[in-house]
PDBQT receptor file of N, H, CA, C and O in Angstrom, charges set to zero:
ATOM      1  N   UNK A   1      37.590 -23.124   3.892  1.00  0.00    +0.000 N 
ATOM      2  CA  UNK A   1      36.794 -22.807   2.719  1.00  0.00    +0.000 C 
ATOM      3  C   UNK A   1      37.409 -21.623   1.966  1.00  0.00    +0.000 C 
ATOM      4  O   UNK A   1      37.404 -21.562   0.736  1.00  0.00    +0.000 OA
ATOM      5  N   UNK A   2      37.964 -20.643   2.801  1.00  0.00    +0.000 N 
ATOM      6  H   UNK A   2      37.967 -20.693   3.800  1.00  0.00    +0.000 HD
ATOM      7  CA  UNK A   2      38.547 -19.212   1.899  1.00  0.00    +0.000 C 
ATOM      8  C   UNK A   2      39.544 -19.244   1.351  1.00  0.00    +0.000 C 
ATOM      9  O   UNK A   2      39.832 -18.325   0.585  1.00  0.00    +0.000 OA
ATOM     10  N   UNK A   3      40.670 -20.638   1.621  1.00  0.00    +0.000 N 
ATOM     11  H   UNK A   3      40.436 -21.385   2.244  1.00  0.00    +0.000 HD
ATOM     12  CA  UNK A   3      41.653 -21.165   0.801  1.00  0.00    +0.000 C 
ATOM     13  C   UNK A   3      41.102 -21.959  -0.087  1.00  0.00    +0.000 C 
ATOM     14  O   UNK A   3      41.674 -21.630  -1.126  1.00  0.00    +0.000 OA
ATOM     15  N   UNK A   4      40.473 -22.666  -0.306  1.00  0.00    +0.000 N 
ATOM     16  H   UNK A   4      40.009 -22.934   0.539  1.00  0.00    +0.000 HD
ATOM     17  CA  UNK A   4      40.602 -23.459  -1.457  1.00  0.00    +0.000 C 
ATOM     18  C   UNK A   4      39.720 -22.360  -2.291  1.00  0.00    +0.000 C 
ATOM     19  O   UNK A   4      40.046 -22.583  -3.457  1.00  0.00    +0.000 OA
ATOM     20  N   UNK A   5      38.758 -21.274  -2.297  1.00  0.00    +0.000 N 
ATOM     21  H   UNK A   5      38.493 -21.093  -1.350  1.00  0.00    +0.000 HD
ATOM     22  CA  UNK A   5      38.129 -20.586  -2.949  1.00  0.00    +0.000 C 
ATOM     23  C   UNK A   5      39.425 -19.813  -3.641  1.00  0.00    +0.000 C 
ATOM     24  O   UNK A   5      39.354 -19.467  -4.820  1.00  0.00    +0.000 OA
ATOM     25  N   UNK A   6      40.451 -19.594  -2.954  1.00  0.00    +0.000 N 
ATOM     26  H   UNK A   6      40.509 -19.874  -1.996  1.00  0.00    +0.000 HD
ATOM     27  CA  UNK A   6      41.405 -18.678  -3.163  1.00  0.00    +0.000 C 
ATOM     28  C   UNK A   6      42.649 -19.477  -4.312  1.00  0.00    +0.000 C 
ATOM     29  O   UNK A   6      43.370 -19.025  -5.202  1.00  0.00    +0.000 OA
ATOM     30  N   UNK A   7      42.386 -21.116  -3.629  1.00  0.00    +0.000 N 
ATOM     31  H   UNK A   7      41.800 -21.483  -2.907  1.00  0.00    +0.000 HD
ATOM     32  CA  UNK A   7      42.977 -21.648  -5.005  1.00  0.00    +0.000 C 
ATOM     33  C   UNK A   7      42.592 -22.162  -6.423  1.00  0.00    +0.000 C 
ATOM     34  O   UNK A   7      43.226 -22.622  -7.373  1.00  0.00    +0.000 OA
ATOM     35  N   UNK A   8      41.055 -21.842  -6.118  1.00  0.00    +0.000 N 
ATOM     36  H   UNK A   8      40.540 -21.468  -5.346  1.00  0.00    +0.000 HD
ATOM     37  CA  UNK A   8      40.395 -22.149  -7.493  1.00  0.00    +0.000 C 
ATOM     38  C   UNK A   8      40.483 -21.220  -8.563  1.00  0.00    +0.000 C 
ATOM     39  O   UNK A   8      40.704 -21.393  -9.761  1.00  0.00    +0.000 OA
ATOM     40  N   UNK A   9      40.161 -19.715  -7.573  1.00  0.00    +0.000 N 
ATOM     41  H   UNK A   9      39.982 -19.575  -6.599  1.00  0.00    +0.000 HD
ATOM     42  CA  UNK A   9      39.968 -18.758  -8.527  1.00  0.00    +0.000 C 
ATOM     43  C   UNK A   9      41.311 -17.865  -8.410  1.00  0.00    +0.000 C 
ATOM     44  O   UNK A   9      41.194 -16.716  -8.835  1.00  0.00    +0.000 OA
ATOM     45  N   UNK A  10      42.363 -18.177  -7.976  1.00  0.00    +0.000 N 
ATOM     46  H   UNK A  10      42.458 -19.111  -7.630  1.00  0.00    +0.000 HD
ATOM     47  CA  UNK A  10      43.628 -17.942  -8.360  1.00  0.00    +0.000 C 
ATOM     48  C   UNK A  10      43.619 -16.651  -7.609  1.00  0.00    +0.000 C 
ATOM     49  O   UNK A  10      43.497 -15.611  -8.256  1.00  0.00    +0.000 OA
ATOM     50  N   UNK A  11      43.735 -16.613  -6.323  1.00  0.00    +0.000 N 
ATOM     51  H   UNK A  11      43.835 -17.458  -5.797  1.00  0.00    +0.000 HD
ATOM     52  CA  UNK A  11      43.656 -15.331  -5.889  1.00  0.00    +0.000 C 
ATOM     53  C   UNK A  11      44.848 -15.073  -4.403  1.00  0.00    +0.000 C 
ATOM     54  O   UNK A  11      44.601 -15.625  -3.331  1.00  0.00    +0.000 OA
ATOM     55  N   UNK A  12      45.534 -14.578  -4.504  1.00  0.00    +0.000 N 
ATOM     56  H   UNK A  12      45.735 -14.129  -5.375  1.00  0.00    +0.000 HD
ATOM     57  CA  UNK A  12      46.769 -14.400  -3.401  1.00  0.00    +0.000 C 
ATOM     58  C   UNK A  12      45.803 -14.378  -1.869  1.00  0.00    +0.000 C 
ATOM     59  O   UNK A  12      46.050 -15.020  -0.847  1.00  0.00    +0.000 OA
ATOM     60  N   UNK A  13      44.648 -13.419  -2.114  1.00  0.00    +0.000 N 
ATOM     61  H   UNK A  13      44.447 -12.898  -2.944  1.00  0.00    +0.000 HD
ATOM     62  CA  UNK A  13      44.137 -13.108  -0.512  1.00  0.00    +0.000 C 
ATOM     63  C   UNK A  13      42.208 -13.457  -1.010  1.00  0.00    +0.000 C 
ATOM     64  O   UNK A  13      41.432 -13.185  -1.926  1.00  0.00    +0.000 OA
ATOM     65  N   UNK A  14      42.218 -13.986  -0.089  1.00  0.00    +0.000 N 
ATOM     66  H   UNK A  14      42.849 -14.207   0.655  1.00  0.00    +0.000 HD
ATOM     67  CA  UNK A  14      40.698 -14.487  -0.341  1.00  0.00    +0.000 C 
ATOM     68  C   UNK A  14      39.452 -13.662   0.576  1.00  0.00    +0.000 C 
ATOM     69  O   UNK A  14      39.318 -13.878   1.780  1.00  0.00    +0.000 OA
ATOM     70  N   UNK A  15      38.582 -12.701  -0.178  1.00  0.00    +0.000 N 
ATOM     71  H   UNK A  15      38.690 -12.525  -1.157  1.00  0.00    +0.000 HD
ATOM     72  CA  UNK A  15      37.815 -11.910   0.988  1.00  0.00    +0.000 C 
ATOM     73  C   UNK A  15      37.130 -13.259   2.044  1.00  0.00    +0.000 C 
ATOM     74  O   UNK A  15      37.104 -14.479   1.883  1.00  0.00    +0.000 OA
ATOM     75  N   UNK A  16      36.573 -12.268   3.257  1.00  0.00    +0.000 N 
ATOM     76  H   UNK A  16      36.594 -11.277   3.387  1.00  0.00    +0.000 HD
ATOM     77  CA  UNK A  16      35.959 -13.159   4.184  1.00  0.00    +0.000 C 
ATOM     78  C   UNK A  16      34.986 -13.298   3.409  1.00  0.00    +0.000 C 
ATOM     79  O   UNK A  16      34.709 -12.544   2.476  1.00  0.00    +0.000 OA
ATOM     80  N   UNK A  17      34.142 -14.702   3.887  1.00  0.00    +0.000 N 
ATOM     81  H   UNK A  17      34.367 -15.314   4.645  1.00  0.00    +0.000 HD
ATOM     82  CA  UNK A  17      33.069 -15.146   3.846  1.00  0.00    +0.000 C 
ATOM     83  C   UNK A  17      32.132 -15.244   5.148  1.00  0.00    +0.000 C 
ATOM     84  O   UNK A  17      32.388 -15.684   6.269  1.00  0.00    +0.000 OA
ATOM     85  N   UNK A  18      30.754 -14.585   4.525  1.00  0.00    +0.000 N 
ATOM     86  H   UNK A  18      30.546 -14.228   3.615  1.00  0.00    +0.000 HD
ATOM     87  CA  UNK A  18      29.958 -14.726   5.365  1.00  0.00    +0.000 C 
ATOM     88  C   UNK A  18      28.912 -14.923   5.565  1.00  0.00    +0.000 C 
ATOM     89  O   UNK A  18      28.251 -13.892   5.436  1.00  0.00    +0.000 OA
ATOM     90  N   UNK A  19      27.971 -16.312   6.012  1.00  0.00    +0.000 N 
ATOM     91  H   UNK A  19      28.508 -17.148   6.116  1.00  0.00    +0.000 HD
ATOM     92  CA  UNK A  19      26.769 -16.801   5.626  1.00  0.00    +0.000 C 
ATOM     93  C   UNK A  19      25.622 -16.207   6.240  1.00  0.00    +0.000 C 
ATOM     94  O   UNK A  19      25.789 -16.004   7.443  1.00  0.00    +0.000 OA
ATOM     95  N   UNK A  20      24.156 -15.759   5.640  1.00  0.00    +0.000 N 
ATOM     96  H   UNK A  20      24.021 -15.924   4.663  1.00  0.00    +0.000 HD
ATOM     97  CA  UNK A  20      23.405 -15.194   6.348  1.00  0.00    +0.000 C 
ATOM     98  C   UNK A  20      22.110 -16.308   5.958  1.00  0.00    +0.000 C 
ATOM     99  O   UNK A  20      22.157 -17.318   5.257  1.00  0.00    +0.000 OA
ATOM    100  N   UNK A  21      21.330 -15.897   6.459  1.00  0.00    +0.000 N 
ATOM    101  H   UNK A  21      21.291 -15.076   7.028  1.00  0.00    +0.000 HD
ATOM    102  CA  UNK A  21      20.152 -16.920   6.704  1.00  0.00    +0.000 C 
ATOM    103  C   UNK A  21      18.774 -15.868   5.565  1.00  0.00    +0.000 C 
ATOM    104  O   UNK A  21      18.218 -14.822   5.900  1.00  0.00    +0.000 OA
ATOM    105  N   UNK A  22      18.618 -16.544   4.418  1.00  0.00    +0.000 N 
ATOM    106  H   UNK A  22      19.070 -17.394   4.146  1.00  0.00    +0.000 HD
ATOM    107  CA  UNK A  22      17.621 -16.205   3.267  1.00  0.00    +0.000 C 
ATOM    108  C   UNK A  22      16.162 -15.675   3.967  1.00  0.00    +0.000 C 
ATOM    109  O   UNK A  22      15.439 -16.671   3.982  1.00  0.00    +0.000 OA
ATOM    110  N   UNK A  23      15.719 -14.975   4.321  1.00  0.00    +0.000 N 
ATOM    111  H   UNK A  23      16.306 -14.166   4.308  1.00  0.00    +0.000 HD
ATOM    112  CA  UNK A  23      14.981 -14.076   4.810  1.00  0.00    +0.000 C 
ATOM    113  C   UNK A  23      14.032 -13.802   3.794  1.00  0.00    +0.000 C 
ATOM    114  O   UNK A  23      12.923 -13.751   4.327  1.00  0.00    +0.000 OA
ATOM    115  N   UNK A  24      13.970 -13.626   2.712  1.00  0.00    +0.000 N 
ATOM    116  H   UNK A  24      14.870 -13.667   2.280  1.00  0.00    +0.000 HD
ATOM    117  CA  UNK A  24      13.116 -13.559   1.383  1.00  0.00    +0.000 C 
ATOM    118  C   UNK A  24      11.965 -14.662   1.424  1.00  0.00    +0.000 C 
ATOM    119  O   UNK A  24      10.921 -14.433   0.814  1.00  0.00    +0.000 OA
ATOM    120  N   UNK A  25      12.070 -15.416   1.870  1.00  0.00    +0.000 N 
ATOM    121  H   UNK A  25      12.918 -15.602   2.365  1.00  0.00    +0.000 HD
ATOM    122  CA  UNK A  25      10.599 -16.636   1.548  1.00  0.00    +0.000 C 
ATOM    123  C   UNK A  25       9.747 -15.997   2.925  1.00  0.00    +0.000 C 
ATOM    124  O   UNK A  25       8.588 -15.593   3.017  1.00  0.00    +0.000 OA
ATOM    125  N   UNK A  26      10.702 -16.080   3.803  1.00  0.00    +0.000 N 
ATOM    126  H   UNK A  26      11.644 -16.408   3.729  1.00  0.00    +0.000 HD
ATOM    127  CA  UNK A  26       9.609 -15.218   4.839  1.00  0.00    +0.000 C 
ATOM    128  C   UNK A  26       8.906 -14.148   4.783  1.00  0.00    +0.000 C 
ATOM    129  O   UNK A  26       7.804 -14.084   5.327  1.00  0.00    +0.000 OA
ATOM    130  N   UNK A  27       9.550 -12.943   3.979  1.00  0.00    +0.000 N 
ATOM    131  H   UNK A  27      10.445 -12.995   3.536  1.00  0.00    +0.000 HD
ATOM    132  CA  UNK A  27       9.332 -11.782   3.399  1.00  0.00    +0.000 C 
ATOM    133  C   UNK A  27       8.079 -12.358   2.572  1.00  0.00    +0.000 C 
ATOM    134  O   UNK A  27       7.003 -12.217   3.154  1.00  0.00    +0.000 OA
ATOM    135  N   UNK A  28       8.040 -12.921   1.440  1.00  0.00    +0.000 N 
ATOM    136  H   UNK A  28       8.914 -13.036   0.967  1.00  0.00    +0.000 HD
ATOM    137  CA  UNK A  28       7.156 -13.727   0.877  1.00  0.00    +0.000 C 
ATOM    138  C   UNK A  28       5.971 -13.686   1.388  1.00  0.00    +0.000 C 
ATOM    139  O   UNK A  28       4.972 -12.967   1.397  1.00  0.00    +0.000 OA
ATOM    140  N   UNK A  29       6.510 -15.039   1.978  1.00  0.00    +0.000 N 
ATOM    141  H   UNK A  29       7.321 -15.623   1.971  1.00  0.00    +0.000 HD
ATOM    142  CA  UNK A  29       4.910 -15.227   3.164  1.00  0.00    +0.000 C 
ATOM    143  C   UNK A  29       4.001 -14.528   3.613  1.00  0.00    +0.000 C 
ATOM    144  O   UNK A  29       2.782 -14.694   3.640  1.00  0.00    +0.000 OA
ATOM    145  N   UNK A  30       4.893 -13.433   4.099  1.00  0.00    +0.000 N 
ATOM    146  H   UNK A  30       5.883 -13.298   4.077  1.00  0.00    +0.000 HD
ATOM    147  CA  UNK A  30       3.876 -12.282   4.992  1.00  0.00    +0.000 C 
ATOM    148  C   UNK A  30       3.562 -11.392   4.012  1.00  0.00    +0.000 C 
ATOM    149  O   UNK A  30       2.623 -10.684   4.375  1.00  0.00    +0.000 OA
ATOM    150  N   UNK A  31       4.010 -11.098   2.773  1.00  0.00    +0.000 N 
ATOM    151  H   UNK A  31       4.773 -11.673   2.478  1.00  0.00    +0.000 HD
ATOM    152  CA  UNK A  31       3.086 -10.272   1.626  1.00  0.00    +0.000 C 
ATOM    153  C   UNK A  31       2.081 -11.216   1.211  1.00  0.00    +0.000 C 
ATOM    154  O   UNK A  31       1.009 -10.635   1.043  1.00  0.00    +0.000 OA
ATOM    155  N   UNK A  32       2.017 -12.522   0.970  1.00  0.00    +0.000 N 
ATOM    156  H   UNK A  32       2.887 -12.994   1.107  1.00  0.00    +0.000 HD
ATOM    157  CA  UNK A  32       1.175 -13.455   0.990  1.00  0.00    +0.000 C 
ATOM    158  C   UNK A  32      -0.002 -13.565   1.641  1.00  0.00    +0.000 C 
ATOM    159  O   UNK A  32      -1.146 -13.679   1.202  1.00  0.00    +0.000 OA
ATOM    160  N   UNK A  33       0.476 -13.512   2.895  1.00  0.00    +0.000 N 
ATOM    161  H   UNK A  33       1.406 -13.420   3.252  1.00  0.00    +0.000 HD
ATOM    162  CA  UNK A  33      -0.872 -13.822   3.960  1.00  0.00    +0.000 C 
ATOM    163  C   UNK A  33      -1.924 -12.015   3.556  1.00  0.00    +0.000 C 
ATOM    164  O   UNK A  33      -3.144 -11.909   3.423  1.00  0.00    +0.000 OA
ATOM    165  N   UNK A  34      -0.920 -10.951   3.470  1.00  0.00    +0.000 N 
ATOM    166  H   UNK A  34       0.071 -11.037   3.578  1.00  0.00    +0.000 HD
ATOM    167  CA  UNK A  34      -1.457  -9.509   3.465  1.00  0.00    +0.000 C 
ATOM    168  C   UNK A  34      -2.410  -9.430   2.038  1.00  0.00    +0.000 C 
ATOM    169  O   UNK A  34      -3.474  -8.837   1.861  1.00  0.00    +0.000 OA
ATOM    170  N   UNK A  35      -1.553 -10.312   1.037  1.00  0.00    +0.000 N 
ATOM    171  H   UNK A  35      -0.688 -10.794   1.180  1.00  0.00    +0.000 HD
ATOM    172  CA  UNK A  35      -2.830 -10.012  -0.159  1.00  0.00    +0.000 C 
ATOM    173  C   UNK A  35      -4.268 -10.767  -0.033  1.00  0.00    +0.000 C 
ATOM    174  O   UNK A  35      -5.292 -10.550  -0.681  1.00  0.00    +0.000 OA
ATOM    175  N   UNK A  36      -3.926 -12.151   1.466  1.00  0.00    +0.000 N 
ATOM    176  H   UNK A  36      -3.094 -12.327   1.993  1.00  0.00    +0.000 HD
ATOM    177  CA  UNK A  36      -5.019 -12.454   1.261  1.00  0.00    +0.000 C 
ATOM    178  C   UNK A  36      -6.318 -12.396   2.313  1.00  0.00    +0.000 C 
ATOM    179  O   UNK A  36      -7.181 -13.221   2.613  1.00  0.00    +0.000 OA
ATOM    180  N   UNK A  37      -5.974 -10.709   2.825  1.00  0.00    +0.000 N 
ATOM    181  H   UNK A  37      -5.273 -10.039   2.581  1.00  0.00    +0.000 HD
ATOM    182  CA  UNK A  37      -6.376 -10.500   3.805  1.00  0.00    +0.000 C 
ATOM    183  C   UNK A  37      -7.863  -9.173   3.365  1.00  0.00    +0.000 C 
ATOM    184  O   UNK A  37      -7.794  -8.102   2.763  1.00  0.00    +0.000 OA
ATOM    185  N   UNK A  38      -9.061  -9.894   3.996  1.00  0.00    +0.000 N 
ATOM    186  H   UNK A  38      -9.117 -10.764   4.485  1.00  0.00    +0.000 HD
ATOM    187  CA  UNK A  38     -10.222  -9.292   3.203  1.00  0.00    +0.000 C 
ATOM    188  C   UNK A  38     -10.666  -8.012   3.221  1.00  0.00    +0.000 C 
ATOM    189  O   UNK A  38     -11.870  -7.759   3.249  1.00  0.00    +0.000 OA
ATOM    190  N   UNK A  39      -9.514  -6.867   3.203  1.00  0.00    +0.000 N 
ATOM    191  H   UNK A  39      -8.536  -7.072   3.180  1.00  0.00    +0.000 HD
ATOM    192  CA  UNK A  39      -9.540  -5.584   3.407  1.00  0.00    +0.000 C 
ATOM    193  C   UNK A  39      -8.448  -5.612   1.231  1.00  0.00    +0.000 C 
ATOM    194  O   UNK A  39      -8.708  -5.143   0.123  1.00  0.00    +0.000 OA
ATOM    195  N   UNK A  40      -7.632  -6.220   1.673  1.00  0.00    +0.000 N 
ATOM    196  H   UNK A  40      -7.421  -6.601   2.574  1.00  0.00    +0.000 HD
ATOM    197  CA  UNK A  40      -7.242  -6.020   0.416  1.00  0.00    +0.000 C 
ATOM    198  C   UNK A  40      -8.030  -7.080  -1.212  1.00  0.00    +0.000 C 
ATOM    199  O   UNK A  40      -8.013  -6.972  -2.438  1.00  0.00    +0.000 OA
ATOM    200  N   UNK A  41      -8.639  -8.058  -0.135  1.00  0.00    +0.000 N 
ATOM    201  H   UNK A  41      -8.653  -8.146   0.861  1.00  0.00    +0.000 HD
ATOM    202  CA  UNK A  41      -8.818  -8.702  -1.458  1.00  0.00    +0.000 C 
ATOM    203  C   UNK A  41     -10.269  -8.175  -2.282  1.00  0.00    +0.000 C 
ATOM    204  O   UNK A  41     -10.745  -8.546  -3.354  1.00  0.00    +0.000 OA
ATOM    205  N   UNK A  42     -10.777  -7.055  -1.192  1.00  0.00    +0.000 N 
ATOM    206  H   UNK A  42     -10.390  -6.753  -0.321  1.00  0.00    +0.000 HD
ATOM    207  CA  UNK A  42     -12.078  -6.441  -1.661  1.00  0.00    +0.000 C 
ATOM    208  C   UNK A  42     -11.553  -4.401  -2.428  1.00  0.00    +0.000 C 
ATOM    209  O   UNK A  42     -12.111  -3.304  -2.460  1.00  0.00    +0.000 OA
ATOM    210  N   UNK A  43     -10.511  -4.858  -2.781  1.00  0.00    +0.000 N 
ATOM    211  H   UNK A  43     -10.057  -5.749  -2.755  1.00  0.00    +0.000 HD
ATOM    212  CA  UNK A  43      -9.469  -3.723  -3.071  1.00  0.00    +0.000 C 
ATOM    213  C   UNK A  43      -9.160  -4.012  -4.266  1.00  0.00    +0.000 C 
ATOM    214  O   UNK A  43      -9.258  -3.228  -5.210  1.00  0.00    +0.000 OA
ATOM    215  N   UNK A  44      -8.699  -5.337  -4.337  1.00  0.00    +0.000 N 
ATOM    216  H   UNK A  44      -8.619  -5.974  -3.570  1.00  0.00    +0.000 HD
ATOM    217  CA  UNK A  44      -8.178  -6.249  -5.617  1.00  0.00    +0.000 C 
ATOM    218  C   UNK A  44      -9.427  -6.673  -6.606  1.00  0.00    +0.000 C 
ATOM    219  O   UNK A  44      -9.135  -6.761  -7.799  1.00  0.00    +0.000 OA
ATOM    220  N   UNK A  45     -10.296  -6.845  -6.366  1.00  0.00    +0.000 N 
ATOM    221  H   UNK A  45     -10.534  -6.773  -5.397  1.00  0.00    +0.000 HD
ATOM    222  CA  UNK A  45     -11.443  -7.195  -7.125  1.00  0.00    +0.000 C 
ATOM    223  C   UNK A  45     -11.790  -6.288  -8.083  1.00  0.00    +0.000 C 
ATOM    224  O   UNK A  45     -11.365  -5.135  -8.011  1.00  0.00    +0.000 OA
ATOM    225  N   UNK A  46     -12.424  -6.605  -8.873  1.00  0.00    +0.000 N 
ATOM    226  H   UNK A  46     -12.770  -7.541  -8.932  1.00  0.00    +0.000 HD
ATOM    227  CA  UNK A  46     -12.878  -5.501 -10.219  1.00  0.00    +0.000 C 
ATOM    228  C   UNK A  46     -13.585  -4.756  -9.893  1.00  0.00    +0.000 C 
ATOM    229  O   UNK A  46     -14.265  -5.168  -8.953  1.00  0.00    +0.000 OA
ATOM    230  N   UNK A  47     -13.828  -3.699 -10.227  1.00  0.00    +0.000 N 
ATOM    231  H   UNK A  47     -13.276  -3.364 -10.991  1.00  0.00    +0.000 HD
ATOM    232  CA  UNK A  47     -14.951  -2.649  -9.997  1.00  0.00    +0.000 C 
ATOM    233  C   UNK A  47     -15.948  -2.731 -11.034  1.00  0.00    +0.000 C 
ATOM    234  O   UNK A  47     -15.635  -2.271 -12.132  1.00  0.00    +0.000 OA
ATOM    235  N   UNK A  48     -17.194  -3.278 -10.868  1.00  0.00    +0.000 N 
ATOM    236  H   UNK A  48     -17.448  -3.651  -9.976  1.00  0.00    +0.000 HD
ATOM    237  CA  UNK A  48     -18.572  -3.289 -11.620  1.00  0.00    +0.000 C 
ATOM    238  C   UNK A  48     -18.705  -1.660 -12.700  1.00  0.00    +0.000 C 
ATOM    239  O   UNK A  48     -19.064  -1.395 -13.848  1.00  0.00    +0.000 OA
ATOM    240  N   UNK A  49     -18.339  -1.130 -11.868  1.00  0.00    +0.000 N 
ATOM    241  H   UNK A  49     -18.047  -1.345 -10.936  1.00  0.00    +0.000 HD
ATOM    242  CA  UNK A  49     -18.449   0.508 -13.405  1.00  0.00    +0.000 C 
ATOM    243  C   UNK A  49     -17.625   0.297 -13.609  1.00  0.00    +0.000 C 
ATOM    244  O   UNK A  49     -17.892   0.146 -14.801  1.00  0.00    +0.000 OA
ATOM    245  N   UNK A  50     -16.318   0.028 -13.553  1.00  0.00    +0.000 N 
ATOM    246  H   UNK A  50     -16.102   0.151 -12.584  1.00  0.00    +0.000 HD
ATOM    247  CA  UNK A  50     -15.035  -0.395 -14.494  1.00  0.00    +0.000 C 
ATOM    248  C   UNK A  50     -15.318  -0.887 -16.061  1.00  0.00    +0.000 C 
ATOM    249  O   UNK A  50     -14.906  -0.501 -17.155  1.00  0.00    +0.000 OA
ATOM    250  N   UNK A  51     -16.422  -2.160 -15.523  1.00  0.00    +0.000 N 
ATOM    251  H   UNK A  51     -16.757  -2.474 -14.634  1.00  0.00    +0.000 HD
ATOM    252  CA  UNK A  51     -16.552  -2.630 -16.467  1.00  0.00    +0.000 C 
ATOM    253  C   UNK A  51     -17.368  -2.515 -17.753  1.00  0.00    +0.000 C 
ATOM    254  O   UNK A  51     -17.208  -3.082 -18.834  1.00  0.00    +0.000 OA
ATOM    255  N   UNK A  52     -18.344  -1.574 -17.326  1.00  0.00    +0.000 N 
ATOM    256  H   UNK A  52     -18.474  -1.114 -16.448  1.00  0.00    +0.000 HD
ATOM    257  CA  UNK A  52     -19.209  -1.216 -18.411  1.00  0.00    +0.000 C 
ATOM    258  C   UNK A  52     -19.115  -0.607 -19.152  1.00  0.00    +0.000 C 
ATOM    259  O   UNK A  52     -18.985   0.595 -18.920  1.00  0.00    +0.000 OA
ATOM    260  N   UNK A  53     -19.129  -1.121 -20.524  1.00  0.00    +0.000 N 
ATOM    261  H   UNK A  53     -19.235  -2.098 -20.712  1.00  0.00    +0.000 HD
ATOM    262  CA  UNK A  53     -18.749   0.100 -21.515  1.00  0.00    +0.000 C 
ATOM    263  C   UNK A  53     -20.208   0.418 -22.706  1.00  0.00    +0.000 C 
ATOM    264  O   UNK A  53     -20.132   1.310 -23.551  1.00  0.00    +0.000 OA
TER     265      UNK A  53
């Protein structure tokens, strides 16, 4: 793979490559499950004197 990358983009020495596993949707998830957890979602809600004007 680091040769033909090296002959596409015209390059004498081709850095290593190195694949890691996307960790972000998981990250996701678990801010997900936390917003919908009923300590925050009674946090998130409007405040009744907020609203009165």
């Amino acid at each position: 793979l680091r040769g033909e990358i090296a002959r596409r983009v015209n390059l004498k020495f081709a850095p290593d490559i190195r694949f890691r596993a996307d960790e972000r949707f998981d990250e996701a998830e678990r801010i997900e499950k936390l917003l919908r957890t009923p300590a925050v979602q009674k946090d998130l809600a409007p405040d009744p004197q907020d609203t009165e004007e």
